[in-house]
C-alpha positions as CSV (number, residue, x, y, z in Angstrom):
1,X,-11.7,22.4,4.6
2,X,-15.3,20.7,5.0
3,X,-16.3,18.1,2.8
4,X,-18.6,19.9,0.7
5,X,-15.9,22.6,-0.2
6,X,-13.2,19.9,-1.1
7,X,-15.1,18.1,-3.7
8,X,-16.2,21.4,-4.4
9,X,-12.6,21.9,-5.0
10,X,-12.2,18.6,-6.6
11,X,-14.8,19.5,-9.3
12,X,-13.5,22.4,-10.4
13,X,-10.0,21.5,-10.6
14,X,-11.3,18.3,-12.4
15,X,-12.9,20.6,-14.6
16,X,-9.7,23.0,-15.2
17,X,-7.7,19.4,-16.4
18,X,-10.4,18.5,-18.9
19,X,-9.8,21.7,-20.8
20,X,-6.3,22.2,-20.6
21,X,-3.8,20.2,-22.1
22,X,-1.4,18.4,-20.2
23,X,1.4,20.3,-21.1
24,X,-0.4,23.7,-19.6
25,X,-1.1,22.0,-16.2
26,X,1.3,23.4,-13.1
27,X,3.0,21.6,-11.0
28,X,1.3,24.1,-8.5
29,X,-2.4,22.8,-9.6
30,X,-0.8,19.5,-9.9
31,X,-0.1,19.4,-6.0
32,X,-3.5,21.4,-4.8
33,X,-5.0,18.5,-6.3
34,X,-2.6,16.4,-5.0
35,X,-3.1,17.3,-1.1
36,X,-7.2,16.6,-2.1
37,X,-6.7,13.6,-3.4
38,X,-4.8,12.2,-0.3
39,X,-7.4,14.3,2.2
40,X,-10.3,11.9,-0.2
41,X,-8.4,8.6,0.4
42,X,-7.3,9.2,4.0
43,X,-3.8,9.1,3.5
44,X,-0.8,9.8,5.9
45,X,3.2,9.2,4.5
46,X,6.4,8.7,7.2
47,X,7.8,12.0,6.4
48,X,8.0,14.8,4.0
49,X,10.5,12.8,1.8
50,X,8.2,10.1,1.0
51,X,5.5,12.2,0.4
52,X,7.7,13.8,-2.2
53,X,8.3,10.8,-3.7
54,X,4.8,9.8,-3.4
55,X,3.9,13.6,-5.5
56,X,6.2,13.0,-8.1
57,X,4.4,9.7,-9.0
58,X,1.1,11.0,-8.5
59,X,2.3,13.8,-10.5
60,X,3.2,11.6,-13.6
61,X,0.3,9.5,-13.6
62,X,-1.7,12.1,-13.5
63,X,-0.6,13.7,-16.6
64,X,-0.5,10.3,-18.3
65,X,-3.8,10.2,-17.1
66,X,-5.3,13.7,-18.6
67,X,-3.4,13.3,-21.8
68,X,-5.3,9.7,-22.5
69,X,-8.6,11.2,-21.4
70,X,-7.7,14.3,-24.0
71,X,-7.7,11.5,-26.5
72,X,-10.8,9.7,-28.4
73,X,-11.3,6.8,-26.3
74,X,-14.5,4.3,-25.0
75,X,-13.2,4.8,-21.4
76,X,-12.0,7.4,-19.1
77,X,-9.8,7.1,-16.4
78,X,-8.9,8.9,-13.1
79,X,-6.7,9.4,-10.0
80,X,-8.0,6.8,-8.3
81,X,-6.2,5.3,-4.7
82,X,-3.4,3.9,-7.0
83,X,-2.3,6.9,-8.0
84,X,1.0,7.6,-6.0
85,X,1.9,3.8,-7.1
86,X,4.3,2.8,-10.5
87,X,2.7,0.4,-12.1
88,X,5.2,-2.0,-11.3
89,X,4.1,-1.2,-7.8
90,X,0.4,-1.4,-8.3
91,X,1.2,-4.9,-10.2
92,X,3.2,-6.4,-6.8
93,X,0.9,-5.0,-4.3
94,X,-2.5,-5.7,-6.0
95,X,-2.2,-8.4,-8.7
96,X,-2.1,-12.1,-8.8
97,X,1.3,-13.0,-7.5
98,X,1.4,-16.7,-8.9
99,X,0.8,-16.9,-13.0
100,X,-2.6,-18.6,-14.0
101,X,-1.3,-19.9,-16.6
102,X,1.6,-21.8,-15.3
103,X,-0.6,-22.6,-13.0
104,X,-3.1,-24.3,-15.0
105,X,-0.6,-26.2,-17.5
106,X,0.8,-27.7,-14.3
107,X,-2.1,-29.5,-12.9
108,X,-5.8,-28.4,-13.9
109,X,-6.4,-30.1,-16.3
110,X,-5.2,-33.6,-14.5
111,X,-7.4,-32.3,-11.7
112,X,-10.6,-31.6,-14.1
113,X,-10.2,-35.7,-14.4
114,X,-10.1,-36.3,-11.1
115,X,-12.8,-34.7,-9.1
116,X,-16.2,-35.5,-9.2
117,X,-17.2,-33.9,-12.1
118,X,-18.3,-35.7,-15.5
119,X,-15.9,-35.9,-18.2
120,X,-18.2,-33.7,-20.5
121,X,-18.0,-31.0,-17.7
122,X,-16.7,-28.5,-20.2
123,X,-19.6,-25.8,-20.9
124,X,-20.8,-26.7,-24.8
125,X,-24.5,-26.0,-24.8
126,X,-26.3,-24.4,-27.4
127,X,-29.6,-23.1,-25.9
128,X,-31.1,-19.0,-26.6
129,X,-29.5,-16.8,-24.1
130,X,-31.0,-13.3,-23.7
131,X,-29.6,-9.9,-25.3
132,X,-28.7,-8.6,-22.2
133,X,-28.3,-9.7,-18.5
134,X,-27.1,-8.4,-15.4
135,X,-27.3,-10.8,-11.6
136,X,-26.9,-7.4,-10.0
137,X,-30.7,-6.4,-10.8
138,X,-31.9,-10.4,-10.2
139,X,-30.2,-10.1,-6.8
140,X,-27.5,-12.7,-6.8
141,X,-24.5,-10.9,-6.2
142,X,-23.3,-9.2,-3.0
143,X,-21.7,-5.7,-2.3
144,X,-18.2,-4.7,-3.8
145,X,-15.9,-6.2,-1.2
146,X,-11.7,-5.2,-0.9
147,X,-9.2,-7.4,-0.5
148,X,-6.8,-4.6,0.0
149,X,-3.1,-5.5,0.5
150,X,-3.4,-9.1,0.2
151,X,-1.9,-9.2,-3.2
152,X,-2.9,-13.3,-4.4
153,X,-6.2,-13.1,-2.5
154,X,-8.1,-12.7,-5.7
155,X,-9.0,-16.2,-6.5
156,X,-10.7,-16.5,-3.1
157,X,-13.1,-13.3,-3.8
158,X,-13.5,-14.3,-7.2
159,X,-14.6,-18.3,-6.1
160,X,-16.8,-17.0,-3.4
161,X,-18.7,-14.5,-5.4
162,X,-19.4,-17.3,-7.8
163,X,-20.6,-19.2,-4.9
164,X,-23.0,-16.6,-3.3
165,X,-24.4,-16.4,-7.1
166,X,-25.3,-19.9,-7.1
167,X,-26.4,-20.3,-3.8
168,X,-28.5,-17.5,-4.3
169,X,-30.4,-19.0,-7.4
170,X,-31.0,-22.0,-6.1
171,X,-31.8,-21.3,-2.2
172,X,-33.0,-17.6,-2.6
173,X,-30.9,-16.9,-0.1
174,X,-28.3,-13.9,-0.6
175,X,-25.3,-14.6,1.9
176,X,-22.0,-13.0,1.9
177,X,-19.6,-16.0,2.4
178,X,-16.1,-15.8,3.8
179,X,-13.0,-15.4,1.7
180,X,-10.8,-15.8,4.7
181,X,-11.9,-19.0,5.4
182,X,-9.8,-20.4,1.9
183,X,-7.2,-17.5,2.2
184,X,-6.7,-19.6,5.9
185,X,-7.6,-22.8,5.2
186,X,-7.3,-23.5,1.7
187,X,-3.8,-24.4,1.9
188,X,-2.7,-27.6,-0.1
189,X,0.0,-27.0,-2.7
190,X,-2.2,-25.6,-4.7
191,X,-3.5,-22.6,-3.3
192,X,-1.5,-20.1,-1.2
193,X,-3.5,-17.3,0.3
194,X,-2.0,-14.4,-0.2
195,X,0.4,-15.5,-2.4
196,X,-2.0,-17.0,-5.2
197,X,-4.5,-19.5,-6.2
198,X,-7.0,-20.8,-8.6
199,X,-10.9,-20.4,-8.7
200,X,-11.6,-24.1,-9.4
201,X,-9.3,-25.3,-6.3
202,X,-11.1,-23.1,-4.1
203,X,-14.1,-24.9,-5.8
204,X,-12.8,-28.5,-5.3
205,X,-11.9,-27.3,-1.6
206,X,-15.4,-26.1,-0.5
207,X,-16.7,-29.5,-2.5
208,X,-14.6,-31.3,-0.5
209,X,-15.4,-29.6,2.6
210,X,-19.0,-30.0,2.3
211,X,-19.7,-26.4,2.3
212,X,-17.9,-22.4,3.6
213,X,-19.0,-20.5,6.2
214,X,-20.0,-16.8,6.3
215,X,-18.5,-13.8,6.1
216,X,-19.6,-12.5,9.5
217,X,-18.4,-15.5,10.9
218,X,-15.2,-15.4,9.5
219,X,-14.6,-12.1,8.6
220,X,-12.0,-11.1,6.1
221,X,-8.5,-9.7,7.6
222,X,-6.9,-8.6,4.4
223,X,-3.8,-11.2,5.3
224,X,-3.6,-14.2,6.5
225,X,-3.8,-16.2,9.3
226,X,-4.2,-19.5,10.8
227,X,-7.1,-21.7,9.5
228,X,-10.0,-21.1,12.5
229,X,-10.6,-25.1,12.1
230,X,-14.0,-24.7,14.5
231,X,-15.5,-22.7,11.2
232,X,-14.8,-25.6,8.6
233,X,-18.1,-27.1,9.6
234,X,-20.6,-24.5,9.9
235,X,-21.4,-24.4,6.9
236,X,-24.2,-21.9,5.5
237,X,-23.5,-22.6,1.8
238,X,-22.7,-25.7,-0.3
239,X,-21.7,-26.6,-3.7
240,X,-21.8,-30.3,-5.9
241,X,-18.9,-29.6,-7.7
242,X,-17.9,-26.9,-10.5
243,X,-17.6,-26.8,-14.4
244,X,-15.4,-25.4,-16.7
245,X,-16.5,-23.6,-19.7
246,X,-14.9,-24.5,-23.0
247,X,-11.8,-22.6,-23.4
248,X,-11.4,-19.7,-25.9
249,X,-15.1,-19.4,-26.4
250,X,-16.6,-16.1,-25.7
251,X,-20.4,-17.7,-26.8
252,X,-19.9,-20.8,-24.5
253,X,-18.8,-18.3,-21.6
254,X,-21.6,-15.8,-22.9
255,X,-24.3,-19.3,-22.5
256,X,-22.7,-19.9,-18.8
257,X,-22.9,-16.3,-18.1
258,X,-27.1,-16.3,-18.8
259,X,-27.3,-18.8,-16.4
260,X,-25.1,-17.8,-13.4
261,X,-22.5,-15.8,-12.4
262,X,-18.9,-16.9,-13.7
263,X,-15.3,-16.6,-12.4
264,X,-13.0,-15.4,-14.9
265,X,-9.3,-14.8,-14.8
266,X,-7.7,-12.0,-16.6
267,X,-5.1,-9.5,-17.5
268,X,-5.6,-6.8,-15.2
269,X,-2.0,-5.4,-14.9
270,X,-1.9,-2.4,-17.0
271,X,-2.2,1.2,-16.7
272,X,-5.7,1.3,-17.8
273,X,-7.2,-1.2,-15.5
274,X,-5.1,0.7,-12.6
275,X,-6.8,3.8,-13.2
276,X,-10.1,2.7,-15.2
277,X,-13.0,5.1,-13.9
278,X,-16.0,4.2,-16.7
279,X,-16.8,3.1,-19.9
280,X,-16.4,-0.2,-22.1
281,X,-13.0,-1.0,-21.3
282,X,-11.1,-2.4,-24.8
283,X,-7.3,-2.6,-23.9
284,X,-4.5,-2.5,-24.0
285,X,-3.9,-5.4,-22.0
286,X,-2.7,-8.9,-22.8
287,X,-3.6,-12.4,-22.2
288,X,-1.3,-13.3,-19.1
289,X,-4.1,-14.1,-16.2
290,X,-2.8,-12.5,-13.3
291,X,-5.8,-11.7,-11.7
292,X,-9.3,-13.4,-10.5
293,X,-12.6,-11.8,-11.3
294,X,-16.2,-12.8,-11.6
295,X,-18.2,-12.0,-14.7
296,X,-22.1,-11.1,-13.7
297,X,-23.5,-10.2,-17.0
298,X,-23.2,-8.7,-20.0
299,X,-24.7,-6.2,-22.6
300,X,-24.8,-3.6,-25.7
301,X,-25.1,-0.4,-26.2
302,X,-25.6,1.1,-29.9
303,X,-22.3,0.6,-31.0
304,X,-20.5,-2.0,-28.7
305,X,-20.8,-5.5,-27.1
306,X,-19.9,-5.8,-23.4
307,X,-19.3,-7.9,-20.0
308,X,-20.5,-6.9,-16.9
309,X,-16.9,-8.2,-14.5
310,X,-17.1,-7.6,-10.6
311,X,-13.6,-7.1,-9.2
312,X,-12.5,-6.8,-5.8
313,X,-10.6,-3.5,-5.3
314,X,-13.1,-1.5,-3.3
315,X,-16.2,0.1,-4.7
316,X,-13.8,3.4,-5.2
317,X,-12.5,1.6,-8.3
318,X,-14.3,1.4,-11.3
319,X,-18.1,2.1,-11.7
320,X,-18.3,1.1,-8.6
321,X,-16.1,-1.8,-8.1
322,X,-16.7,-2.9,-11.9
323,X,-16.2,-2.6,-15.2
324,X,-17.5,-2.9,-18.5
325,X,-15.5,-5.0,-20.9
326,X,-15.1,-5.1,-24.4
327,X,-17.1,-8.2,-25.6
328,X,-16.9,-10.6,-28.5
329,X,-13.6,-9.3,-29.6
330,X,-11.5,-10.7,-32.9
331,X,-9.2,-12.7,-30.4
332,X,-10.6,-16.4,-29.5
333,X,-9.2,-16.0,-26.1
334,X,-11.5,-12.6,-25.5
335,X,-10.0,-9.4,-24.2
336,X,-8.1,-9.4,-21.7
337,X,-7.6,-13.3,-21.7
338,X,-11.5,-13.4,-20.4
339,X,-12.3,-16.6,-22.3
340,X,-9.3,-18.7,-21.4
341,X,-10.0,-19.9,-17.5
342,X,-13.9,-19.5,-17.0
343,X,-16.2,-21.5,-14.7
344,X,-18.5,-22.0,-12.2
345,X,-19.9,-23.8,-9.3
346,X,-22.7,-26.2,-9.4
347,X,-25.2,-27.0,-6.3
């Protein structure tokens, strides 16, 4: 089937699940959508028993899927590239594999005191931000990248995002940095490529190293490997050191926001950040940071207050490889954890 006749064919049947309740869907329309939804996302299985297996998960997400849509919600979502996952599987293979917040109560805050950064370094200023801001449309933030099946490498796209944003408000200069440069080399009890990190250590490292290379230079392997020690010092990006913004603040991380692009860490294990496809996002989800981010604006619509949140799952996810989130919530630590772990590079 040519590619105009399967989305075609993906329109329609998309169309047929809007209007019919779950319950009236086949399992014969179930699995013609099914075989387009792997022809879309490329997909080949071992044999005809784990493709099974693989259908019968699709299967149930998808209806979990068109009954939440069926509901009265902010956001939709959609069978996107996780579908034939559990969410216990989508959790292992694509979510922060160390705890941020074990990680943080065992040394950040002892590290805060020990780098060069003043002991007022916490973000506390009171200054006019503007109603609405995005670093998209100012040009300070680079293309949706993927860190595909390296599960912990989050931290690393999350700290160099932040550091393109900076570098590219103070240079003019928009250049994609390398993320397997710290997934390789950033490697010192602290961080642990693949298997987890922090957004200020990566920070402190590239401080420390007097600056990252680029991405073309040191492209990004989706695992990782030896640290390419030749690339440590060509450096085409630097940083002074980094801040953190105070702690269960949405307004102080709002004030940092205005001025640059911020890393966040989140809660983005559950079934509606897997399949999230548009909207404001508003939960369910808890405050367990499991996941590395960078927040690049924020904004309102008539009814609702939002942030603008860059992840790193491909532009197939999301509006594009972002999503809106809920903003200035009841909870002090923002949704989804947001406000607990901000901050950002300085140069």
């Amino acid at each position: 089937m040519g590619d105009g006749k399967l989305l075609n064919s993906f329109l329609a049947l998309s169309l047929f699940f809007a209007l019919c309740p779950p319950s009236t869907v086949s399992r014969d329309a179930v699995r013609d959508r099914y075989e387009g939804w792997i022809a879309r996302h490329g997909l080949t299985y071992k044999d005809k028993k784990e493709k099974e297996q693989r259908f019968k998960m699709y299967q149930s997400n998808f209806l979990k899927i068109s009954k939440f849509n069926a509901e009265d919600h902010g956001y939709k979502l959609t069978d996107n590239r996780f579908a034939d996952m559990t969410n216990e599987e989508f959790r292992a293979k694509h979510i922060h594999a160390v705890d941020f917040a074990a990680i943080n109560s065992g040394y950040l805050s002892s590290q805060v005191e020990t780098v060069d950064i003043p002991s007022n370094s916490s973000h506390s200023m009171k200054s006019h931000v503007p109603e609405h801001l995005d670093w998209r449309k100012k040009g300070a933030v680079t293309g949706v990248r993927n860190q595909g099946q390296c599960a912990g490498s989050c931290w690393a796209f999350s700290a160099v995002a932040a550091i393109e944003g900076i570098t590219y408000i103070k240079t003019g200069k928009l250049i994609p940095l390398s993320e397997q440069e710290l997934v390789d080399c950033d490697i010192n009890g602290k961080n642990h490529g693949c298997s987890g990190g922090f957004m200020q250590n990566a920070f402190e490292f590239v401080r420390s190293n007097h600056g990252l290379t680029s991405e073309s230079k040191y492209p990004y392997k989706g695992f990782q490997e030896e640290c390419r020690g030749n690339q440590l010092h060509d450096h085409v990006s630097t940083i002074s050191g980094y801040k953190a913004v105070t702690a269960r603040s949405e307004h102080s991380l709002l004030e940092a926001v205005a001025k640059q692009p911020v890393s966040v860490a989140i809660d983005a294990g559950g079934f509606g950040f897997q399949f999230y496809s548009h909207g404001i996002f508003d939960g369910p989800c808890g405050s367990s940071l499991n996941h590395g981010v960078l927040a690049v604006g924020y904004g309102t619509t008539d009814k609702d207050m939002f942030w603008i949140v860059k992840n790193s799952w491909g532009a197939g996810w999301g509006e594009d490889g972002y999503i809106r989130m809920s903003r200035d919530v009841l909870d002090s630590e923002g949704l989804c954890g947001i406000a607990t772990r901000a901050s950002y590079p300085t140069k």
